[in-house]
BAMAR-548305 format. One record per residue (C-alpha): x, y, z; residue number from 1; residue in three letters. Coordinates in steps of 0.05 Angstrom, whole numbers, always signed. Layout:
REM BAMAR-548305
+--------+--------+--------+-----+------+
|     px |     py |     pz | pos | code |
+--------+--------+--------+-----+------+
|      X |      Y |      Z | NUM |  ALA |
...
+--------+--------+--------+-----+------+
This chain:
REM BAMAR-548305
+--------+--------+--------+-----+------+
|     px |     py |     pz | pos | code |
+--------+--------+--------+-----+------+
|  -2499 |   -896 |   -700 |   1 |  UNK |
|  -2538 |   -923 |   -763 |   2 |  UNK |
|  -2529 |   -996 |   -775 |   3 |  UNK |
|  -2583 |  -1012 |   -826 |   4 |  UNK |
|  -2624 |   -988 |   -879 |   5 |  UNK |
|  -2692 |  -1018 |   -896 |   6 |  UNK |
|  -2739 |   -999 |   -958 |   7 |  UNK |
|  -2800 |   -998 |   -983 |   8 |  UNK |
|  -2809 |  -1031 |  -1050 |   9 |  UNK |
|  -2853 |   -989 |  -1099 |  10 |  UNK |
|  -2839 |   -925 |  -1118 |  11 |  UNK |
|  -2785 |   -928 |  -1079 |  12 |  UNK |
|  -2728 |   -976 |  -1110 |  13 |  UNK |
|  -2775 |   -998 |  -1166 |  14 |  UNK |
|  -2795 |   -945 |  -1214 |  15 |  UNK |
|  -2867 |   -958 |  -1214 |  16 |  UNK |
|  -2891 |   -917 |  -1258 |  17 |  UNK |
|  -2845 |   -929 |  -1314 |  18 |  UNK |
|  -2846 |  -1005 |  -1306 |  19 |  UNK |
|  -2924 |  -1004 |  -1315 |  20 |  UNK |
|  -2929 |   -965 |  -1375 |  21 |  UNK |
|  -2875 |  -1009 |  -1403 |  22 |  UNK |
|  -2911 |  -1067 |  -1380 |  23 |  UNK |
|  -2977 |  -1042 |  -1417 |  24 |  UNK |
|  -2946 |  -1013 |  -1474 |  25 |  UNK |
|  -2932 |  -1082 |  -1489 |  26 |  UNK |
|  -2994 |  -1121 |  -1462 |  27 |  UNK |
|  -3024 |  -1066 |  -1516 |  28 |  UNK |
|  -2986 |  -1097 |  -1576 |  29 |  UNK |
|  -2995 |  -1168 |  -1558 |  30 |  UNK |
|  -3070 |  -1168 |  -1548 |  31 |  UNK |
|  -3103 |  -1150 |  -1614 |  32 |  UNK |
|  -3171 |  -1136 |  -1576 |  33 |  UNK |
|  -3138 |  -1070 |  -1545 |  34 |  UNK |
|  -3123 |  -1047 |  -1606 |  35 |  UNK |
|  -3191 |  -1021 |  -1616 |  36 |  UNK |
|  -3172 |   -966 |  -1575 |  37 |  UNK |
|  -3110 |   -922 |  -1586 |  38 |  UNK |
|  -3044 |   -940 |  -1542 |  39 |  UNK |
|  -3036 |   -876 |  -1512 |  40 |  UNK |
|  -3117 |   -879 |  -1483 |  41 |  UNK |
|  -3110 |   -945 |  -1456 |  42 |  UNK |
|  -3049 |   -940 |  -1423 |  43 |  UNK |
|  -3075 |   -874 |  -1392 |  44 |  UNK |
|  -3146 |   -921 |  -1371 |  45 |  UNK |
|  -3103 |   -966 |  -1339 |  46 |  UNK |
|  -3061 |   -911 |  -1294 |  47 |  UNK |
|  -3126 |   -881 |  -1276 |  48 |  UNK |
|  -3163 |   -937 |  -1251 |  49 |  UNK |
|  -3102 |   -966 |  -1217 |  50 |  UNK |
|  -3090 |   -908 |  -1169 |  51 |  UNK |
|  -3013 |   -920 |  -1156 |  52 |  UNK |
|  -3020 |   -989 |  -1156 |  53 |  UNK |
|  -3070 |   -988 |  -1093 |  54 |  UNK |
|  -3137 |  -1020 |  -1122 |  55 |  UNK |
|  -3126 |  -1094 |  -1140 |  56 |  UNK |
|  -3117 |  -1114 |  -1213 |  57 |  UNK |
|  -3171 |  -1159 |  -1223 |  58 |  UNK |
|  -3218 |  -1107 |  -1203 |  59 |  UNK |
|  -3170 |  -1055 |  -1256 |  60 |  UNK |
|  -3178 |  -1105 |  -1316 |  61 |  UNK |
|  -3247 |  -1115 |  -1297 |  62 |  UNK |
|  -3264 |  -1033 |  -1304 |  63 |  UNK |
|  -3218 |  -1028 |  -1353 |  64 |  UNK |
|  -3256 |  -1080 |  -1397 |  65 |  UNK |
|  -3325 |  -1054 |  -1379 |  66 |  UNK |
|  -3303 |   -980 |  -1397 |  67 |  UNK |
|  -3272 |  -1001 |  -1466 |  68 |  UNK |
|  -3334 |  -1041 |  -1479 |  69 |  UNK |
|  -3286 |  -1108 |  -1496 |  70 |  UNK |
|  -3301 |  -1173 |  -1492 |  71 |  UNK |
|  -3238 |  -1214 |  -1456 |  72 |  UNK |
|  -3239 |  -1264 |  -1399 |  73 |  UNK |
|  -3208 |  -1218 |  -1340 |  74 |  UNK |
|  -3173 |  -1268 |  -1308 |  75 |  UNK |
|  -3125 |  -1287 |  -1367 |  76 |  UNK |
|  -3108 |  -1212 |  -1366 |  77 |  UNK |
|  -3087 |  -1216 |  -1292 |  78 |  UNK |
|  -3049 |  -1281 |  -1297 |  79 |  UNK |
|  -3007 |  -1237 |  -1356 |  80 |  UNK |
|  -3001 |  -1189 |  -1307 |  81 |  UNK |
|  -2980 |  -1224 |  -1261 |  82 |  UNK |
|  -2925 |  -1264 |  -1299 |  83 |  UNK |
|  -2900 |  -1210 |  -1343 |  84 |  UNK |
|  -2890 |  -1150 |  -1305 |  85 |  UNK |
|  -2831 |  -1181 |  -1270 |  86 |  UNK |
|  -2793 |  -1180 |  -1344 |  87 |  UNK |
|  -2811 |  -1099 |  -1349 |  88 |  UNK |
|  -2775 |  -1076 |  -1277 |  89 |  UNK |
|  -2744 |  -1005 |  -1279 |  90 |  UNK |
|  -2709 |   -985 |  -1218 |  91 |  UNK |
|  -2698 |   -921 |  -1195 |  92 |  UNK |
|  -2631 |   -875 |  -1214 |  93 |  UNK |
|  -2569 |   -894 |  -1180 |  94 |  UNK |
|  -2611 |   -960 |  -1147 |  95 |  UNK |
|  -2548 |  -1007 |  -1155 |  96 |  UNK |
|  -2495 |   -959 |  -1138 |  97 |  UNK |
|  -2528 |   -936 |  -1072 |  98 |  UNK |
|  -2543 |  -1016 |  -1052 |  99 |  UNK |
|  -2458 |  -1025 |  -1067 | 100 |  UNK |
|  -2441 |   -960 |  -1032 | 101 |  UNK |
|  -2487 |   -987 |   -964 | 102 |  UNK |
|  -2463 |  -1060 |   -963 | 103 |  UNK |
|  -2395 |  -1043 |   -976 | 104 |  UNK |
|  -2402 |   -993 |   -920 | 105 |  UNK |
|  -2426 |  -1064 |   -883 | 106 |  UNK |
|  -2495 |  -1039 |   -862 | 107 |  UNK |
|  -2556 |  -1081 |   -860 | 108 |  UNK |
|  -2608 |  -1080 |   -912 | 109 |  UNK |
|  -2680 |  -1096 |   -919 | 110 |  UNK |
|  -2741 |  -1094 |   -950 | 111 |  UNK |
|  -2809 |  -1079 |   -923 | 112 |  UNK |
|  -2872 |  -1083 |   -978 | 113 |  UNK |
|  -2940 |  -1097 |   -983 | 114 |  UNK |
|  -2967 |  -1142 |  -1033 | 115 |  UNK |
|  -2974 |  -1215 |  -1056 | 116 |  UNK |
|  -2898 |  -1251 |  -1033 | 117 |  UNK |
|  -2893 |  -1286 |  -1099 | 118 |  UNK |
|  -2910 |  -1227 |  -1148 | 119 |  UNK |
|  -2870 |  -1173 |  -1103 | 120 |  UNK |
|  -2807 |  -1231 |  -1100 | 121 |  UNK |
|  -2806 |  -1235 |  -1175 | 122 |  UNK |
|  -2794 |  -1159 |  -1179 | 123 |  UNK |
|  -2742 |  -1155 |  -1139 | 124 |  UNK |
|  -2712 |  -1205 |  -1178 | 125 |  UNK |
|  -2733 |  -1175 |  -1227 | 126 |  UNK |
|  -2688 |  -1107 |  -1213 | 127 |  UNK |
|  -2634 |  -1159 |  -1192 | 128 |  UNK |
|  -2629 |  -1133 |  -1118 | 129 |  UNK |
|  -2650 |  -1194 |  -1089 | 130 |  UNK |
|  -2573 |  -1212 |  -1065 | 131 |  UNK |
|  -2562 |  -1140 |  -1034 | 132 |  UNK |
|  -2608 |  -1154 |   -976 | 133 |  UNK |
|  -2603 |  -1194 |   -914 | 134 |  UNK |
|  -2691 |  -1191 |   -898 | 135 |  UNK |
|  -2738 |  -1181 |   -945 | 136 |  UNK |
|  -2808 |  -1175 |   -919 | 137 |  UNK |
|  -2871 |  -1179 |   -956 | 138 |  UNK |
|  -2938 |  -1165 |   -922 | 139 |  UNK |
|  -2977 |  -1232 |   -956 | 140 |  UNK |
|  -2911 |  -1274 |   -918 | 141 |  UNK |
|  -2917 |  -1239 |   -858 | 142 |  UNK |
|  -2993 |  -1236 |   -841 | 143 |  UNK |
|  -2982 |  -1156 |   -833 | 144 |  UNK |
|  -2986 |  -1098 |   -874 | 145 |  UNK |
|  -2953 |  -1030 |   -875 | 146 |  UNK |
|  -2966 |   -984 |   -831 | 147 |  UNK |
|  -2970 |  -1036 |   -782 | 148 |  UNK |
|  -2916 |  -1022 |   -727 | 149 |  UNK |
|  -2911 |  -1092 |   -716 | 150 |  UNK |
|  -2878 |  -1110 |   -784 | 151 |  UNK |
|  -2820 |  -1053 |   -771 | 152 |  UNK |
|  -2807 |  -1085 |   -709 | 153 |  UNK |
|  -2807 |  -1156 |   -744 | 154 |  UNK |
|  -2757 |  -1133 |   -790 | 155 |  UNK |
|  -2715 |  -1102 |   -736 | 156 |  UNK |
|  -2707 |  -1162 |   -694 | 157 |  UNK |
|  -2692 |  -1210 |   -751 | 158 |  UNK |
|  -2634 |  -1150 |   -765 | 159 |  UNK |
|  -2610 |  -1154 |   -700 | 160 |  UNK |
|  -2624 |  -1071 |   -700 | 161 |  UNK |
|  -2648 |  -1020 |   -654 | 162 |  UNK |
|  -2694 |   -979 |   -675 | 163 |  UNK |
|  -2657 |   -919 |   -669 | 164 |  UNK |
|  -2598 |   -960 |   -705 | 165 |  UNK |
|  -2642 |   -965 |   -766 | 166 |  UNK |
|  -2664 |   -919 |   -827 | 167 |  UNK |
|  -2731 |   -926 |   -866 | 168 |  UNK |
|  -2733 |   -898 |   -936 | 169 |  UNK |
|  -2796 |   -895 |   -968 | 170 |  UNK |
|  -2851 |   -853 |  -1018 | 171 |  UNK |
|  -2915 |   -867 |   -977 | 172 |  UNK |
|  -2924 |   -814 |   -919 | 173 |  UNK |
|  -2972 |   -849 |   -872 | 174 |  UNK |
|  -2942 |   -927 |   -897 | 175 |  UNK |
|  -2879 |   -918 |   -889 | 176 |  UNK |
|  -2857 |   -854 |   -863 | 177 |  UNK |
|  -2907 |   -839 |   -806 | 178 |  UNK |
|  -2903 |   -912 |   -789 | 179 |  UNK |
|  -2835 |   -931 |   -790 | 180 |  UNK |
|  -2827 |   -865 |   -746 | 181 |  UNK |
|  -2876 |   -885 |   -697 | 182 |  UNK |
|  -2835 |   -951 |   -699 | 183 |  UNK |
|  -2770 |   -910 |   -674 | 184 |  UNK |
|  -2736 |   -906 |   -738 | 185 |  UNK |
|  -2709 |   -845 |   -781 | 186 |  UNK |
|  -2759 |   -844 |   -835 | 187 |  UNK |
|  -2729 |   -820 |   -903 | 188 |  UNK |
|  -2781 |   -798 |   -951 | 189 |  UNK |
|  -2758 |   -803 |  -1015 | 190 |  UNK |
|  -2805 |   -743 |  -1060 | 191 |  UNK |
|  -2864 |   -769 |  -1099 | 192 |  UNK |
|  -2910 |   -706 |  -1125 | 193 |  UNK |
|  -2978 |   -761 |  -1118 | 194 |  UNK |
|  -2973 |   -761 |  -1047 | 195 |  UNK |
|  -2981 |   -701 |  -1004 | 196 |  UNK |
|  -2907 |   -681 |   -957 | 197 |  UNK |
|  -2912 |   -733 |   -890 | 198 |  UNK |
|  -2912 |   -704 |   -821 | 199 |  UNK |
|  -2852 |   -679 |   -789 | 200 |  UNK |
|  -2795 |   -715 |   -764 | 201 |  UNK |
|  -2761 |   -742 |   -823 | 202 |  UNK |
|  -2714 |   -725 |   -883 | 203 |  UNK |
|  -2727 |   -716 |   -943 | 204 |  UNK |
|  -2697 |   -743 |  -1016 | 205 |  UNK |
|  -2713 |   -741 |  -1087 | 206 |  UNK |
|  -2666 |   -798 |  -1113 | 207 |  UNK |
|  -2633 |   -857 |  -1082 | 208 |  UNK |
|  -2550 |   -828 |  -1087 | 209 |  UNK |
|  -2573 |   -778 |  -1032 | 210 |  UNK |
|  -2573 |   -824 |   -980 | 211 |  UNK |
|  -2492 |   -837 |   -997 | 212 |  UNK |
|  -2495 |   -764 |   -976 | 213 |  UNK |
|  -2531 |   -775 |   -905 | 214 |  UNK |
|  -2485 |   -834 |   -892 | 215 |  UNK |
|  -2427 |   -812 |   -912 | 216 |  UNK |
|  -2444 |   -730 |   -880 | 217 |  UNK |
|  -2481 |   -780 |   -815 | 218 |  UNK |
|  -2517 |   -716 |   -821 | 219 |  UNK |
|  -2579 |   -753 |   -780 | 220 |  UNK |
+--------+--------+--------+-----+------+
């Protein structure tokens, strides 16, 4: 019997990809150095050299700033970064009505990211989630990082869960699918055409109302 569902953060609640060009669309307009370039070739600089969000932004701003041959102190455009994105969140279809469809359903919810804890924090507040879940875990808190086993297990015991009690729903196949399998857990990924299908043994959804579906069908 499921008791609890756990996700990942990015790309899997928060709509990544929209949030960031939103974010740079208007980084672009406030910084009159961009606008040497056109909007549409910086934003799609940015997206490049960030890879999904997996190479660190001060090295991004630094390329990014070297390629468009302008001359800005990095680290301001990091600190922007880092305190604006928060105001540009975009969750995912159906993200609130699937969080009030599990916890009126009474199950336990959690979060398992990677990132910095006080950046990652601010997006979830950011979506205004942070009340629907009873753990939140961010890899800079915890000392470990996705696909650690260790973490799964850490957010499992502070749940009070089993592993085979518990449901992982995320976009990454080796971060969160393989791993939170190898954990014990039903790994749910939810479809993201960057990342190659994960191995076997898990489901598989392209938005977040499906999983009313699998709890409501308990078709696990």
């Amino acid at each position: 019997m499921i008791k609890g569902i756990l996700f990942d953060l990015d790309g899997t609640l928060l709509d990544r990809d929209q949030s960031l060009v939103a974010f740079l669309r208007n980084q672009y307009h406030r910084i009159q150095a961009f606008q040497c370039v056109e909007e549409h070739f910086f934003i799609q600089k940015f997206i490049e050299l960030d890879q999904k969000g997996y190479v660190l932004k001060d090295e991004v701003y630094q390329q990014l700033l070297k390629e468009l041959k302008i001359n800005l102190p990095w680290q301001v455009l990091l600190d922007d970064y880092i305190d604006s994105f928060q105001h540009f969140c975009i969750g995912f279809p159906g993200l609130i009505d699937t969080l009030e469809f599990l916890k009126e359903e009474k199950l336990k919810l959690g979060i398992i990211t990677n990132g910095f804890a006080n950046f990652q924090m601010n997006n979830i507040r950011g979506l205004k989630i942070e009340h629907y879940f009873d753990e939140i875990l961010i890899s800079e808190s915890e000392g470990l990082r996705k696909p650690k086993i260790e973490i799964f297990q850490r957010a499992l015991e502070r749940l009070g869960l089993q592993p085979q009690e518990a449901i992982y729903v995320g976009d990454h196949p080796i971060n969160d699918i393989e791993a939170s399998v190898n954990a014990g857990m039903i790994g749910i990924w939810k479809e993201d055409n960057y990342f190659e299908m994960p191995p076997n043994n898990h489901l598989t959804i392209k938005e977040l109302r499906e999983i009313r579906d699998i709890v409501e069908g308990n078709s696990l």
